[in-house]
N, CA, C and O of each residue as an XYZ file, in Angstrom:
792
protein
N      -1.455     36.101     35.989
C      -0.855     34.881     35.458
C      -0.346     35.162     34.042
O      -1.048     35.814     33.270
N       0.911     34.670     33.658
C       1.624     35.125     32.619
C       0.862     33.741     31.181
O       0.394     32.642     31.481
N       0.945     34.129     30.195
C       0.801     33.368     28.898
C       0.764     31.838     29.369
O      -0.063     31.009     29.749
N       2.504     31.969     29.059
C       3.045     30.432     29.581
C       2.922     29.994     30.888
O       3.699     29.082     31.171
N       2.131     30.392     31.835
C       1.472     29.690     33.273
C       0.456     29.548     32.706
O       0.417     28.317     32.680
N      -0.768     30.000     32.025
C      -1.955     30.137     32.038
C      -2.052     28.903     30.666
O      -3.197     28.599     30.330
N      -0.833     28.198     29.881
C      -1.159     27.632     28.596
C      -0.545     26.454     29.766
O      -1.344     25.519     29.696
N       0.297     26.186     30.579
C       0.774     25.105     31.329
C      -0.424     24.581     32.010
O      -0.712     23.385     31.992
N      -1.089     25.444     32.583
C      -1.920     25.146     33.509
C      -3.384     24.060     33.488
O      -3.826     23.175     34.220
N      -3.940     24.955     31.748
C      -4.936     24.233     30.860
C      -3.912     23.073     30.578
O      -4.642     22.107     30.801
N      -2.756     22.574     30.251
C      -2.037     21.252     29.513
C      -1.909     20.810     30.615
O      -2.024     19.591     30.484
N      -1.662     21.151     32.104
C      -1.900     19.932     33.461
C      -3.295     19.478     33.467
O      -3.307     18.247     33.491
N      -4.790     20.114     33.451
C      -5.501     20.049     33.431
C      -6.548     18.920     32.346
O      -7.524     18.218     32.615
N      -5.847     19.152     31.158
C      -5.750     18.359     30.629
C      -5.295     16.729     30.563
O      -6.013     15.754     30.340
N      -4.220     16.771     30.765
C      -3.406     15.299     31.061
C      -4.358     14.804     32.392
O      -4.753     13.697     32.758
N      -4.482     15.823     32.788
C      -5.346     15.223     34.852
C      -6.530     14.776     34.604
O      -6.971     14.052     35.497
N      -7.686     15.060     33.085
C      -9.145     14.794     32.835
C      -9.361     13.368     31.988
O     -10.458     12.836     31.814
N      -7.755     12.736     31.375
C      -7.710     12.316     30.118
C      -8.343     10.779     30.948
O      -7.910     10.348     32.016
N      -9.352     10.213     30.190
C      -9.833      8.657     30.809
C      -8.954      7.852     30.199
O      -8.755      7.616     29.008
N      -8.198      7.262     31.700
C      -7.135      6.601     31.527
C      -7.513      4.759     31.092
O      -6.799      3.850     30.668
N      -8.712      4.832     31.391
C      -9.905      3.071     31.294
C      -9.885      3.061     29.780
O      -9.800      2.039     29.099
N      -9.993      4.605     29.208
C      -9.961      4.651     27.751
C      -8.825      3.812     26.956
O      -8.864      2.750     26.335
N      -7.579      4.945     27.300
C      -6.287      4.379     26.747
C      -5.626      3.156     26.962
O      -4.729      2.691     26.259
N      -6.270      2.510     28.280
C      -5.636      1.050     28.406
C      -6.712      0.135     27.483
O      -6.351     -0.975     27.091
N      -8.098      0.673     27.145
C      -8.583     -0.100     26.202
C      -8.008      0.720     24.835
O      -8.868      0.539     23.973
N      -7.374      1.199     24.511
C      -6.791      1.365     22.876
C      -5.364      0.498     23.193
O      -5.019     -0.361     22.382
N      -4.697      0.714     24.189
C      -3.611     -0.217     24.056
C      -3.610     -1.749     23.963
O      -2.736     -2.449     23.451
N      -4.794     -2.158     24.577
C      -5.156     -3.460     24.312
C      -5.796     -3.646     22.898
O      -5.439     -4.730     22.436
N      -6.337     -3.194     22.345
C      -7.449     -3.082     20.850
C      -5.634     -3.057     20.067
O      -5.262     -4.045     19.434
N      -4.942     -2.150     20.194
C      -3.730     -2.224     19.085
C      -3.291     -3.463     19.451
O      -3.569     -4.388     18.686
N      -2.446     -3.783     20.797
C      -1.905     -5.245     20.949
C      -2.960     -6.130     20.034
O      -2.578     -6.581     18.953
N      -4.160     -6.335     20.462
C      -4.610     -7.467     19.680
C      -5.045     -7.600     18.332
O      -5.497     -8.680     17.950
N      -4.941     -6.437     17.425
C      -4.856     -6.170     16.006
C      -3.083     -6.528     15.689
O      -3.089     -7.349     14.771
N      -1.984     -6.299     15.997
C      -1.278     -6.711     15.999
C      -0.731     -7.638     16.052
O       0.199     -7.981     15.322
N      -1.368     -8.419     17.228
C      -1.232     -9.837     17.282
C      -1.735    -10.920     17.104
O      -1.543    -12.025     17.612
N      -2.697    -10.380     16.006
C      -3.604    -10.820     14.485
C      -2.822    -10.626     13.213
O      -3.333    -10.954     12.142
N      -2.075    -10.308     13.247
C      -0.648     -9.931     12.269
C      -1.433     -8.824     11.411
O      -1.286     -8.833     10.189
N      -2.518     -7.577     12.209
C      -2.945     -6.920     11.467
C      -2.218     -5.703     11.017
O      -1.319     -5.361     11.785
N      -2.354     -5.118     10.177
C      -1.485     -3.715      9.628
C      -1.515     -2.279     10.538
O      -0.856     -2.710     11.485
N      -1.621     -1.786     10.670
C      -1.291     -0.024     11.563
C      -1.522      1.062     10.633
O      -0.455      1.608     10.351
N      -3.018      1.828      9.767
C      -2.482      2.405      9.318
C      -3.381      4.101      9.488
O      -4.560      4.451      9.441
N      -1.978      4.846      9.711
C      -2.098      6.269     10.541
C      -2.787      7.368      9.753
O      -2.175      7.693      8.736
N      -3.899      8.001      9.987
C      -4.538      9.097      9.192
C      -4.206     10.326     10.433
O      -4.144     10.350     11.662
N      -4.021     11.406      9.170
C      -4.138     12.988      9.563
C      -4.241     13.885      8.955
O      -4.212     13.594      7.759
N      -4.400     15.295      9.207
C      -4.342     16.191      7.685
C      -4.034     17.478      8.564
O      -4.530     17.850      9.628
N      -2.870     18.131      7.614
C      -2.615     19.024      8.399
C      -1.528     18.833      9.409
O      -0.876     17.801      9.245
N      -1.136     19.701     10.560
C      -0.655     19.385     11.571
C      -0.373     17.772     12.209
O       0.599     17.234     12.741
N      -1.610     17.375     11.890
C      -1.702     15.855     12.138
C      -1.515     15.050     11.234
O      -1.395     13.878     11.592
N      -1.437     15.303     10.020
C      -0.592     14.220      9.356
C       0.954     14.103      9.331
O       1.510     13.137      8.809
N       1.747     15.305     10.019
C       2.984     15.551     10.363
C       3.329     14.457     11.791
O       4.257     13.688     12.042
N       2.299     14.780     12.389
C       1.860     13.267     13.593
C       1.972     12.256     13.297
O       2.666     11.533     14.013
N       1.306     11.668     12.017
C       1.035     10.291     11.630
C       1.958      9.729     11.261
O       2.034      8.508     11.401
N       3.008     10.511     10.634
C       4.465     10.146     10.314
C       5.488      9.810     11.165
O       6.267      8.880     10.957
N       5.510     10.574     12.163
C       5.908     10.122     13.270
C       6.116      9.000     13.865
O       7.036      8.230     14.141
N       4.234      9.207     14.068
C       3.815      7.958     15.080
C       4.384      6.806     14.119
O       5.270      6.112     14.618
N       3.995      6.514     12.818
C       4.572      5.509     11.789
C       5.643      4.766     12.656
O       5.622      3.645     13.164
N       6.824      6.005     12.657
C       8.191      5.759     12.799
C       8.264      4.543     14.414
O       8.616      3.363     14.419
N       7.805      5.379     15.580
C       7.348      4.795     16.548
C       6.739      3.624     16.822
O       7.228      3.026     17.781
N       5.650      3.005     16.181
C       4.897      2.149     16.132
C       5.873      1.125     15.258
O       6.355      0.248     15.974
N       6.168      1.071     14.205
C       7.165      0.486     13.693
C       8.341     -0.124     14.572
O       8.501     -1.302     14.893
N       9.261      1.185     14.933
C      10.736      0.821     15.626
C       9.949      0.335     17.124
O      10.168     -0.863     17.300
N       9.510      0.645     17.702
C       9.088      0.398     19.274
C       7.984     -0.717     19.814
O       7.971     -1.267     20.916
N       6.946     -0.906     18.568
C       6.311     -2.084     19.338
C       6.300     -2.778     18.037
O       5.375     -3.585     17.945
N       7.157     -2.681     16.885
C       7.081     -4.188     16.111
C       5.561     -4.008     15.084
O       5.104     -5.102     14.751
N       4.914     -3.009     14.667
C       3.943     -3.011     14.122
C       4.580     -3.119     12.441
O       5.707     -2.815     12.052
N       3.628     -3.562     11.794
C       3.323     -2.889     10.487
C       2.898     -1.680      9.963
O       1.853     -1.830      9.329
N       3.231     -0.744      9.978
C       2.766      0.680     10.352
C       2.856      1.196      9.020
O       3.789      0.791      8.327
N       2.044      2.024      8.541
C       1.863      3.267      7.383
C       1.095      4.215      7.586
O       0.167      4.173      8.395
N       1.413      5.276      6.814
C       0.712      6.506      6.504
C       0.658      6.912      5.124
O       1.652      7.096      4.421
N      -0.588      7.050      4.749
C      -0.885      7.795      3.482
C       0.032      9.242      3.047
O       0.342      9.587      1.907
N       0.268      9.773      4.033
C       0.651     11.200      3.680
C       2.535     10.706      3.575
O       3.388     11.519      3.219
N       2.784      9.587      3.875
C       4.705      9.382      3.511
C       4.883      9.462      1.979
O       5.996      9.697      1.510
N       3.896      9.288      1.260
C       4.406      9.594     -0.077
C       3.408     10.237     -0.689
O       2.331      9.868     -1.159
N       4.017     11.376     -0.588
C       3.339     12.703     -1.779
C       3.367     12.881     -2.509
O       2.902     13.948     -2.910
N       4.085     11.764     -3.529
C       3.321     11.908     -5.084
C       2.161     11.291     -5.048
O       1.095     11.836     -5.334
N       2.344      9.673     -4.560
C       0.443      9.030     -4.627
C      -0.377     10.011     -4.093
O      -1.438     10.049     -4.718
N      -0.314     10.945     -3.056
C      -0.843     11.690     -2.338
C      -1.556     12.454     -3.624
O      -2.639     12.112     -4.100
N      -0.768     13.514     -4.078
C      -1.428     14.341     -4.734
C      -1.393     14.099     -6.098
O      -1.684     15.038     -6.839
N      -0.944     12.487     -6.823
C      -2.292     12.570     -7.937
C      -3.210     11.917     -7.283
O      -3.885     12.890     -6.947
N      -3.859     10.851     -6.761
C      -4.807     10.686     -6.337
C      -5.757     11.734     -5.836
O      -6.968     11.661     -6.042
N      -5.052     12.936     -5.020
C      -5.930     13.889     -5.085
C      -6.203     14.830     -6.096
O      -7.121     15.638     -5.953
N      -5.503     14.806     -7.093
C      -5.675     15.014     -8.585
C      -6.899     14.291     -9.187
O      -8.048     14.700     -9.360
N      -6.275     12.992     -9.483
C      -7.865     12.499    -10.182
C      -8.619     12.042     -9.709
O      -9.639     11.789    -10.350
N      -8.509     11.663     -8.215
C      -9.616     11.372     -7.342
C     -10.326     12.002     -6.573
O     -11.450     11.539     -6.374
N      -9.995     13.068     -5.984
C     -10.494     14.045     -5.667
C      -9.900     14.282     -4.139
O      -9.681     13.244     -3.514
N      -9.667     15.300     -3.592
C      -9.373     14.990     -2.116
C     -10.169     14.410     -0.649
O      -9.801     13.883      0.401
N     -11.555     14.875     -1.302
C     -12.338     13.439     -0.264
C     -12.673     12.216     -0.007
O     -13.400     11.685      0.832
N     -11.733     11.691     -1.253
C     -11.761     10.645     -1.074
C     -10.190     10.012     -1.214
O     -10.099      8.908     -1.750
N      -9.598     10.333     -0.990
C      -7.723     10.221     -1.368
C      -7.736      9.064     -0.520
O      -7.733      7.931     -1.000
N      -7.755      9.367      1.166
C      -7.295      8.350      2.004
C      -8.028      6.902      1.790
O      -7.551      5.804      2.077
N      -9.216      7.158      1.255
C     -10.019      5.461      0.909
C      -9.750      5.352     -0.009
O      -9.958      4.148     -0.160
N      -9.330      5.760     -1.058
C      -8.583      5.341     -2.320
C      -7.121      4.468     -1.914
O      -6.712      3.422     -2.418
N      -6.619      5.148     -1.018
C      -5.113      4.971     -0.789
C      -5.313      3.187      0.259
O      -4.623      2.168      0.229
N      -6.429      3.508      0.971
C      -6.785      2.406      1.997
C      -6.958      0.638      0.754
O      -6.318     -0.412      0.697
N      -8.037      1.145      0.074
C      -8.091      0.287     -0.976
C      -6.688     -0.276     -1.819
O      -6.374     -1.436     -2.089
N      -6.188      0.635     -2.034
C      -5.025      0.176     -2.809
C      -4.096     -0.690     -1.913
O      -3.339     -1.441     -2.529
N      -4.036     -0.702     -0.634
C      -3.373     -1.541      0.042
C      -4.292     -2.492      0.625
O      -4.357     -2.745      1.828
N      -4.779     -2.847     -0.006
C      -5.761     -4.123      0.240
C      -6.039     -3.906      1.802
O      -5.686     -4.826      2.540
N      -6.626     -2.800      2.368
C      -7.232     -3.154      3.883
C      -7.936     -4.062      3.606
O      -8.571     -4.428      2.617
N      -7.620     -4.670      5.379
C      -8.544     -5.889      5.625
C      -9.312     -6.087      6.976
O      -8.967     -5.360      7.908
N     -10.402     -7.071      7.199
C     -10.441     -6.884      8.441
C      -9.849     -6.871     10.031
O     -10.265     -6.379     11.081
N      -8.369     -7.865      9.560
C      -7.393     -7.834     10.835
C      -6.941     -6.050     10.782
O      -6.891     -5.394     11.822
N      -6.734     -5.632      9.842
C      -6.123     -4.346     10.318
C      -6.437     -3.340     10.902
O      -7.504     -3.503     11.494
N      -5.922     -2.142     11.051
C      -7.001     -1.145     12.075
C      -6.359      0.570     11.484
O      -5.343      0.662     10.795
N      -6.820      1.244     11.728
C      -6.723      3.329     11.395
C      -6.910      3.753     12.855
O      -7.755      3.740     13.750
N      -5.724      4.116     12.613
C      -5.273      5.531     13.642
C      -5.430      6.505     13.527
O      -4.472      7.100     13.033
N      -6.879      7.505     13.926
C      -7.040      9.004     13.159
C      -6.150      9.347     14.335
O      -5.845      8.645     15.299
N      -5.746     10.797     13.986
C      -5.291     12.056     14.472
C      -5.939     12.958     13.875
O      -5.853     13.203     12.672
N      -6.666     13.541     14.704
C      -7.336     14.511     14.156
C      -8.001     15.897     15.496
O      -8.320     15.754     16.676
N      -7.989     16.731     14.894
C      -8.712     18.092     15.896
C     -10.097     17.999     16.076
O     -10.471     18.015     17.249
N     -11.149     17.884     15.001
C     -12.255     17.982     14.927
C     -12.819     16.170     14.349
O     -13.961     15.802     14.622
N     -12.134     15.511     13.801
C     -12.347     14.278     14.083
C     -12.820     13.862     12.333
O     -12.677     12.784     11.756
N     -13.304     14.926     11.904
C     -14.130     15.062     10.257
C     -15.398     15.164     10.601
O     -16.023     14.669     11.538
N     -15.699     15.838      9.765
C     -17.678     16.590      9.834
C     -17.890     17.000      8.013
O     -17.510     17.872      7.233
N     -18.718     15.785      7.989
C     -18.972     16.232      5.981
C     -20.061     17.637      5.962
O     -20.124     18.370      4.976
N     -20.969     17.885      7.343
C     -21.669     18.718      7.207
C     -20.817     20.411      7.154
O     -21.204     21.476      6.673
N     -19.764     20.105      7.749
C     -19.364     21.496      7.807
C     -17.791     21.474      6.649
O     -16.935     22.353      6.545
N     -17.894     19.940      5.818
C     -16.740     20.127      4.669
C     -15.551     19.744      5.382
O     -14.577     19.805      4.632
N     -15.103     19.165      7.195
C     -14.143     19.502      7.104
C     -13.566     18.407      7.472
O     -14.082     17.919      8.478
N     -12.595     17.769      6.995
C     -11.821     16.373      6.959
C     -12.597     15.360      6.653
O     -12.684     14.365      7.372
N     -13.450     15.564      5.189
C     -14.302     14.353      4.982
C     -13.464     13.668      4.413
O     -13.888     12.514      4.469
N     -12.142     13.699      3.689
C     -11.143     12.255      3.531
C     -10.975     11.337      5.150
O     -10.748     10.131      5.250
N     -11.124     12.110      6.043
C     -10.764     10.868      7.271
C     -12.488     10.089      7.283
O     -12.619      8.869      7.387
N     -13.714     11.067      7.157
C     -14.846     10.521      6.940
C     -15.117      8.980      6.070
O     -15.551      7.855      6.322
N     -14.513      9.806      4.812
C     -14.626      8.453      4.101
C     -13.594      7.240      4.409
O     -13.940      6.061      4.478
N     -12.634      7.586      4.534
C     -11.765      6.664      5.326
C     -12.170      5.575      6.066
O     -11.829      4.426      5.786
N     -12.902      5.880      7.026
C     -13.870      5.192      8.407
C     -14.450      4.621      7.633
O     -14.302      3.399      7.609
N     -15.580      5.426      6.435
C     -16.783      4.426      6.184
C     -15.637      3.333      5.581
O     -15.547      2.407      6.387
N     -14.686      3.130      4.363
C     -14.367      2.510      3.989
C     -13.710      1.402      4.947
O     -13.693      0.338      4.328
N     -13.169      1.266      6.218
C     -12.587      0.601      6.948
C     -13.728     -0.055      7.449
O     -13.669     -1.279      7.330
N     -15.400      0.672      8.308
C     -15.813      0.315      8.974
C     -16.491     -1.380      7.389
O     -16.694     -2.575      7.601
N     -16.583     -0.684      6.244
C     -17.418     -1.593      5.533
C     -16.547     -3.068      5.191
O     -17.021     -4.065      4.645
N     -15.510     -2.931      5.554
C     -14.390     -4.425      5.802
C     -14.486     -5.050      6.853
O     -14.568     -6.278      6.889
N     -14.491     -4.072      8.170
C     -14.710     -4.545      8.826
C     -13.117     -4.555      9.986
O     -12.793     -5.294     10.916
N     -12.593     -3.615      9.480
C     -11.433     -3.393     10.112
C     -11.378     -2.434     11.123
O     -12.224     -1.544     11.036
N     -10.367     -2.371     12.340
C     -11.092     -1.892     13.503
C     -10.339      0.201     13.646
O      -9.524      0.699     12.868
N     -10.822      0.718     14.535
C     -10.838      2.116     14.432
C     -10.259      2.589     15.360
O     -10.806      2.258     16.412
N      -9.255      3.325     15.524
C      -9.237      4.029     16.904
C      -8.891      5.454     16.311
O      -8.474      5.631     15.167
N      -9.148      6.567     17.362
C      -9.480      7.728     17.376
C      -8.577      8.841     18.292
O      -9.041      8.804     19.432
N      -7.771      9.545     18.235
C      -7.361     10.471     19.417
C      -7.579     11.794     18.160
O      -7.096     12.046     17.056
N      -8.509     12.359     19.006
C      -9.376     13.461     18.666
C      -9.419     14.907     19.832
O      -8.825     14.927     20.910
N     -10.240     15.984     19.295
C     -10.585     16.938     20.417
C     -11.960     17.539     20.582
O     -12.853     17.243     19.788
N     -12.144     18.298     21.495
C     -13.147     18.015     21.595
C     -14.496     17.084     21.146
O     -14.523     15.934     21.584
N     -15.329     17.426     20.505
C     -16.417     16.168     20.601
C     -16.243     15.244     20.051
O     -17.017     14.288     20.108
N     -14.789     15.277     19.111
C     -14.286     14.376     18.343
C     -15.014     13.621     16.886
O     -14.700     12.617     16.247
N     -16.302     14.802     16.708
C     -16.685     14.570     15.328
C     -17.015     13.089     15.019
O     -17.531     12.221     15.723
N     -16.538     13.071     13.699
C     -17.434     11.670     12.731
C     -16.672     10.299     13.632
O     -17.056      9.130     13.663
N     -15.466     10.926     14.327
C     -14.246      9.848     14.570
C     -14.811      8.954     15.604
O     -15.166      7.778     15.526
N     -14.809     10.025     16.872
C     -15.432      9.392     18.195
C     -16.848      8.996     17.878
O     -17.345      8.367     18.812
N     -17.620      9.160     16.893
C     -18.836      8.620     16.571
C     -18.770      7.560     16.076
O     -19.829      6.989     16.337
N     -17.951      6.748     15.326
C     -17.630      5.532     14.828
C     -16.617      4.450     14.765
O     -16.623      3.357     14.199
N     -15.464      5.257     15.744
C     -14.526      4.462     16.101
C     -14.711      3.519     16.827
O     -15.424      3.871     17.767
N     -14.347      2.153     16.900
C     -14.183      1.153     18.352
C     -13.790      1.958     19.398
O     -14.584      2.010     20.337
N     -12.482      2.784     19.513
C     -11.970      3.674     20.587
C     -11.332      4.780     20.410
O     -10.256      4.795     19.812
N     -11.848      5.774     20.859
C     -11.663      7.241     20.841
C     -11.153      7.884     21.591
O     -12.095      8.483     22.110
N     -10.279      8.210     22.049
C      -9.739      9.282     23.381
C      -9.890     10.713     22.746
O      -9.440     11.000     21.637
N     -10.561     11.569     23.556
C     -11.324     12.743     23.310
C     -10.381     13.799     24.092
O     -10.514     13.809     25.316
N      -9.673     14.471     23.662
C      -9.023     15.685     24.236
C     -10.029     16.425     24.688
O     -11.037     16.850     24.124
N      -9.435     16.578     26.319
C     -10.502     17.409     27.126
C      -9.962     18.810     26.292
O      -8.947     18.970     25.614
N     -11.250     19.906     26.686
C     -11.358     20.936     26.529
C     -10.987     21.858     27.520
O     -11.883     22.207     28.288
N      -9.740     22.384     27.691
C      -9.225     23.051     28.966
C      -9.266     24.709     28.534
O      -8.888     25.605     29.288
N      -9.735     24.892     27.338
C      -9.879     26.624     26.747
C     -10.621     26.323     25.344
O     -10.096     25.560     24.533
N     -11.810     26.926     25.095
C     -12.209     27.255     24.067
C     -11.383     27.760     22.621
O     -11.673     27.485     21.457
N     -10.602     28.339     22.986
C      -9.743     29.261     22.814
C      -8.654     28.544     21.861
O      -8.374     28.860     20.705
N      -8.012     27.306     22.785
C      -6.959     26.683     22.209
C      -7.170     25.124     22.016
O      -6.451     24.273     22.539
N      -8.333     24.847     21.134
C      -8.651     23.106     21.359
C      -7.647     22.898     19.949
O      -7.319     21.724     19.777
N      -7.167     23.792     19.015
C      -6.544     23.131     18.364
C      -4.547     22.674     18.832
O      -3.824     21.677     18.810
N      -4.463     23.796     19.113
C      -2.926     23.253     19.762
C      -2.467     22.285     20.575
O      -1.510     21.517     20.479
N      -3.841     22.542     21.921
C      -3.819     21.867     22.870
C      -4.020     19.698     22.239
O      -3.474     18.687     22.680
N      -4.886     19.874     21.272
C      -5.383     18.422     20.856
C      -4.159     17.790     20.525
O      -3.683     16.740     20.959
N      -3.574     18.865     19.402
C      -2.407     18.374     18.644
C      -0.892     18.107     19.624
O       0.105     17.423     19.391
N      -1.074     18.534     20.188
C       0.195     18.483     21.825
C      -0.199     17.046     22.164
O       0.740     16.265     22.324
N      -1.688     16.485     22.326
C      -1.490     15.772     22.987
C      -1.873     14.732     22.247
O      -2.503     13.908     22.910
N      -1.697     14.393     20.857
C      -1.784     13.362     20.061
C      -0.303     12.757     20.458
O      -0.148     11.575     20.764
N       0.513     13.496     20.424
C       1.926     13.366     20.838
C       2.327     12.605     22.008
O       3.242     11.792     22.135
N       1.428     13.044     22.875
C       1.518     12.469     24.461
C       0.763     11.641     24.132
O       1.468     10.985     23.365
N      -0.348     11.089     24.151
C      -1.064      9.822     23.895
C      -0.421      8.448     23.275
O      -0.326      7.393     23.902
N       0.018      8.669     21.879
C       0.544      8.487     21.162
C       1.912      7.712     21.686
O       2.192      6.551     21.389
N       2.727      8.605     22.544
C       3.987      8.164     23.164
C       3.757      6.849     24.478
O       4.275      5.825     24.923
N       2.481      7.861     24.675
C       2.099      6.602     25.682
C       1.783      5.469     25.320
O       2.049      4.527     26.067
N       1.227      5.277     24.265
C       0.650      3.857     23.879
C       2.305      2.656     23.412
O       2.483      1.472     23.697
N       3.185      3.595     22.664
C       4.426      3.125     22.658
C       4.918      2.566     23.462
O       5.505      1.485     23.432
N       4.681      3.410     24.443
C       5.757      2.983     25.776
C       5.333      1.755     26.717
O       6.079      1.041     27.388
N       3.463      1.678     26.546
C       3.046      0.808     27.443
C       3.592     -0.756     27.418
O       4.146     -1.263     26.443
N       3.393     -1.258     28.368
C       3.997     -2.881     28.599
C       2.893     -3.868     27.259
O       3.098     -4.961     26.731
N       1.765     -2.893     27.097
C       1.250     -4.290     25.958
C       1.488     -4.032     24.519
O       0.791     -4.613     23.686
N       2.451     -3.178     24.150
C       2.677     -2.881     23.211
C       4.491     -2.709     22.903
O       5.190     -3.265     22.057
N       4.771     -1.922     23.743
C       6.522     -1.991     23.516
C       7.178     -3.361     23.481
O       7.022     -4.387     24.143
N       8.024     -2.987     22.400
C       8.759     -4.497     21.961
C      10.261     -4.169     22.441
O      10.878     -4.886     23.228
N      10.654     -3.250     21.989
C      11.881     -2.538     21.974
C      12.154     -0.846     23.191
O      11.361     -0.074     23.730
N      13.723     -0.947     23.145
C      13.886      0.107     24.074
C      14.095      1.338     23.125
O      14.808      1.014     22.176
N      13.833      2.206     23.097
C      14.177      3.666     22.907
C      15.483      3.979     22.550
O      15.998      3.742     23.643
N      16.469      4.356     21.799
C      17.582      4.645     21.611
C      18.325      4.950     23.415
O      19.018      4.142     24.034
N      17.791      6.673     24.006
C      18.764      7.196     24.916
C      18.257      6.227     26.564
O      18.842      6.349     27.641
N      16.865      5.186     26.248
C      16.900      4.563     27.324
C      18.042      2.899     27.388
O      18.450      2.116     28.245
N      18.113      3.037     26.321
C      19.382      1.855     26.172
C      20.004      1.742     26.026
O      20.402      0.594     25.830
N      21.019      3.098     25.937
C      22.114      3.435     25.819
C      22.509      4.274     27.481
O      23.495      4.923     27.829
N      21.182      3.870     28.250
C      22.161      3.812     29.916
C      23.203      3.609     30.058
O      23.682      3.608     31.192
């Protein structure tokens, strides 16, 4: 089996394990934060904050959200991580926009944040700061999905189809998840540019 059969094969495998009971409860949890006139706002770091920008764009143009991301402007970005430090940037940034409890955080993340092993404790503190408002959580993560799937309302957990590749594979399918929640009937407001231009 060649590379690209053997990386297709784990990404069918994948999409075929994903709990689909899951994602129709995150599509319902966003509809009804939304239709609380609550805010949308997208965490990532790394690879996945290149995601969060995205998704922004998406969530915005396609189902009518209020949508942000910390990482769209990189000057607040990096003085705050200047004088605030970088583990705590995104709850700094959360605070400054007055989160509240109608609103909700969208991690993207690989490992989800783990303060024990140092790694994405800005999405860590993030959570605590959201969970202590009282604002709601959702999660598309990989494998065990870390601090995220431990404290989110809803988590979709990228199956593990290779040891090997949980980071590519996760980040592929923040994308697919992600698109899906767009597209679903309890969330899409709007058509897609090349589907409405049939």
């Amino acid at each position: 089996m060649s590379f690209s059969q053997e990386f297709l094969r784990e990404t069918a495998e994948i999409a075929n394990s994903l709990e689909t009971d899951v994602l129709e409860k995150m599509a319902g949890g966003l509809a009804s934060v939304r239709a609380g006139g609550g805010r949308l706002f997208i965490l990532g770091v790394g690879g996945s904050a290149a995601s969060a920008s995205h998704a922004v764009n998406d969530f915005r143009k396609l189902c009518g959200f209020e949508a942000y991301s910390p990482v769209d402007n990189v000057a607040e970005l990096t003085a705050r991580t200047n004088d605030e430090g970088w583990d705590g940037v995104f709850a700094a940034w959360l605070k400054g926009s007055r989160l509240r409890p109608a609103d909700a955080l969208l991690i993207l993340s690989v490992g989800g944040g783990d303060l024990e092993r140092n790694v994405s404790p800005n999405l860590v503190k993030a959570i605590d700061c959201a969970k202590e408002i009282g604002a709601k959580i959702f999660g598309i993560v990989g494998r065990d999905g870390g601090y995220t799937a431990k404290r989110a309302d809803v988590a979709v957990v990228v199956p593990t189809a290779n040891p090997g590749r949980v980071t590519p594979h996760t980040e592929a399918f923040h994308g697919v998840i992600w698109h899906l929640l767009v597209s679903h009937p309890a969330l899409k407001q709007n058509p897609a540019k090349w589907e409405s231009a049939r």
